[in-house]
C-alpha angles and dihedrals in degrees: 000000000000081000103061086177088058102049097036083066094040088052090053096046094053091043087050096044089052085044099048085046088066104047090044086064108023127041136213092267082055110088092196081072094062089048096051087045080057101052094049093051089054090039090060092040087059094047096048080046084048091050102058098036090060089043087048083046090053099048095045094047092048101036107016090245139106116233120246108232095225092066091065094075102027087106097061098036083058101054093035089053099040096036081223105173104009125125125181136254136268117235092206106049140104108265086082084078091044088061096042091060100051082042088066105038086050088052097046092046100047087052088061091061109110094239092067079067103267130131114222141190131200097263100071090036087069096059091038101046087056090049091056106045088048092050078053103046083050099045086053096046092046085068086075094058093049087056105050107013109199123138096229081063087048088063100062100042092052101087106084084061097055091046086054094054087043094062096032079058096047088050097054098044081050089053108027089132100048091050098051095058097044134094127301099249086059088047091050092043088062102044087052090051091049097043084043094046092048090044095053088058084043098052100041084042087056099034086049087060107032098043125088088215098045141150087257100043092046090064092054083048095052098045087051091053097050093043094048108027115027093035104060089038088051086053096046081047096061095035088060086037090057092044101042101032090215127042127169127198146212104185153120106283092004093161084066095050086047095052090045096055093040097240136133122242098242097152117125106213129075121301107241108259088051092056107106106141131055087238086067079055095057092048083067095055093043090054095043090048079057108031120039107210150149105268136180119195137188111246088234093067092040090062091046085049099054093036091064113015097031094134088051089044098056100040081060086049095050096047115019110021151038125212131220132161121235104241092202099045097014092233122160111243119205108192115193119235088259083068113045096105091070091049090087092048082052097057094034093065085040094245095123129022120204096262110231116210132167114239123198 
C-alpha cells in the first residue's frame, strides 16, 4: 500500500494468474469464459476501491484529513516528469538476457493455453501458472531498472529470473530422458537456457572486472562509505543525543540516526526522502514554531527552506532557536533556547562550528 509501484505490479500479476487459470481450461467458444473474465476485471476494481478507502481510513484516522487522490501518485508524477533519478540504459549489458528469458517462458506458457489448441489437467497448470506469473512479476519490476539503470538497481530485479532457470533445471533433470529423445526445437531450447544461463555468470563476472563500476568495486565502495560516512555521522548523532536528551532529524538515512540513538520518530512532518514541496517545508517550521526541539537538518532543506520561508526562518531564529553547522556531516543544528548554554561545549570539543549565512 505505502509502494504504489509494488502493488501496482502485484495487482496486475494476480489479476493475470487468474486470467491466465481460465484460458488454460476454457477456451474463447466457450461463454463461461466471458463470464469468469468478467469476474476477474470487477474483482480488481473492488480491490483497487478497496485500496483507496483503507488508505483514506489510515490518514484520517491518523491526521484528521482526507487524502487528496492526486497526492498518491505525486511521487511518481514527479519522477516521471523531471526525469529526476533516471539514467539510461546500456545497449550491451545483461539484462538482454534477462529479457530474453522472460521472452521465452512467456512464449512456452501462453502456448499451453487451451486456445492454442492443448488439453490440459491440473497437474502441469501448477507448474505453468507459476512460469508465467513470474515471467510477469519480472517483466514489472523490470520497469524500475529501465527507469534508473544502475546496476545496483539490476541486482534486485533479477530473482524471478533465477527462479525461472531453477524450475526450468529441475525440470530438465525430472525429464532428461524425455528430452533427449524429442524433437529438435525442445533440444535447442535447452542448449540456449543453458548457454544463456552460463553466459549471464560469465557477463556480470566480466563486467564485474573490467568495469570501473563493477560488482567488486561496489563493495569497496559501500564499505568506504559506511566506514567513512555513516559511522562519524552515527557518533555525532549520539554525542548530540547525550547532550540534548532528544534530538529529531531530517536527513538523509534518518531511520538509521533514530535506531542509533534509541528514539522514536515521532515528528510530524514528512521524513526526508518523502519532502518534495515547499508545503512539506513549511510543515517543518510549523513543527519547530510549536515544538522546541533538537533538529538536524540536511543542507539541502535548509536551502529550500530559506529560499521560501526566510522571514519565518529567521523570526524562529530570533526567538526560539540558535543555529550551528556539524563539522564532521555538515548538518544544520537547530538548538532550542533551553539549550543555549551547551552550544559553547559543543564548539569547544569541534563538534559544531557557529553556521554563517547571508540574510537578506
Amino acid at each position: 500500500m505505502w509502494n504504489l509501484e509494488t502493488g501496482l505490479i502485484v495487482l496486475i500479476v494476480w489479476a493475470m494468474f487468474l486470467g491466465y487459470k481460465v484460458l488454460y481450461f476454457h477456451s474463447f467458444k466457450e461463454k463461461s469464459t466471458y463470464k469468469e473474465i468478467g469476474k476477474i476485471v470487477l474483482m480488481v476494481v473492488l480491490a483497487i476501491i478497496l485500496y483507496f478507502a483503507i488508505l483514506e481510513t489510515i490518514t484520517f484516522c491518523r491526521t484528521g484529513q482526507l487524502l487528496n487522490p492526486k497526492n498518491i501518485i505525486f511521487g511518481q508524477s514527479t519522477f516521471l516528469g523531471s526525469g529526476f533519478c533516471m539514467i539510461k540504459m546500456n545497449l550491451w549489458h545483461p539484462w538482454i538476457l534477462l529479457v530474453l528469458i522472460y521472452a521465452i517462458t512467456l512464449t512456452i506458457t501462453i502456448k499451453k493455453l487451451k486456445f492454442m489448441g492443448k488439453q490440459n489437467d491440473v497437474k502441469n497448470f501448477q507448474k505453468s501458472s507459476i512460469l508465467f506469473s513470474l515471467a510477469i512479476l519480472g517483466l514489472g519490476i523490470f520497469s524500475y531498472y529501465q527507469g534508473r539503470s544502475h546496476d545496483d538497481v539490476f541486482f534486485s530485479v533479477v530473482y524471478p529470473a533465477i527462479i525461472i532457470l531453477g524450475i526450468f533445471l529441475d525440470y530438465l533433470i525430472e525429464n532428461y530422458r524425455k528430452y533427449m529423445k524429442a524433437e529438435k526445437v525442445y533440444k535447442g531450447f535447452i542448449i540456449l537456457l543453458i548457454t544463456a544461463t552460463l553466459s549471464n555468470f560469465a557477463t556480470f563476472t566480466i563486467y564485474a572486472i573490467f568495469n570501473e563500476k563493477g560488482c567488486s568495486d561496489k563493495l569497496d565502495k559501500r564499505t568506504v562509505f559506511e566506514t567513512n560516512i555513516i559511522s562519524p555521522a552515527l557518533k555525532t548523532a549520539r554525542i548530540l543525543k547525550n547532550i540534548f536528551g532528544k534530538v529529531d532529524f531530517v536527513i538523509n538515512f534518518e531511520s538509521y540516526y533514530y535506531i542509533a540513538t534509541n528514539q522514536k520518530d515521532n515528528k510530524k512532518f514528512p521524513a526526508y526522502v518523502d519532502i518534495f514541496s515547499y508545503e512539506d517545508c513549511k510543515k517543518i517550521l510549523d513543527y519547530m514554531e510549536e515544538n522546541e526541539i533538537t533538529l538536524c537538518m540536511q543542507p539541502d532543506i535548509f536551502d529550500a527552506i530559506k529560499l521560501k520561508y526566510e522571514d519565518e526562518l529567521c523570526e524562529l531564529l530570533n526567538e526560539k532557536y540558535k543555529m550551528v553547522e556539524m563539522k564532521r556531516c555538515g548538518w544544520i543544528v537547530f538548538i532550542n533556547r533551553e539549550n543555549f548554554d551547551k552550544i559553547d561545549v559543543l564548539i569547544k570539543n569541534e563538534i559544531v562550528q557557529e553556521a554563517n549565512y547571508v540574510w537578506k
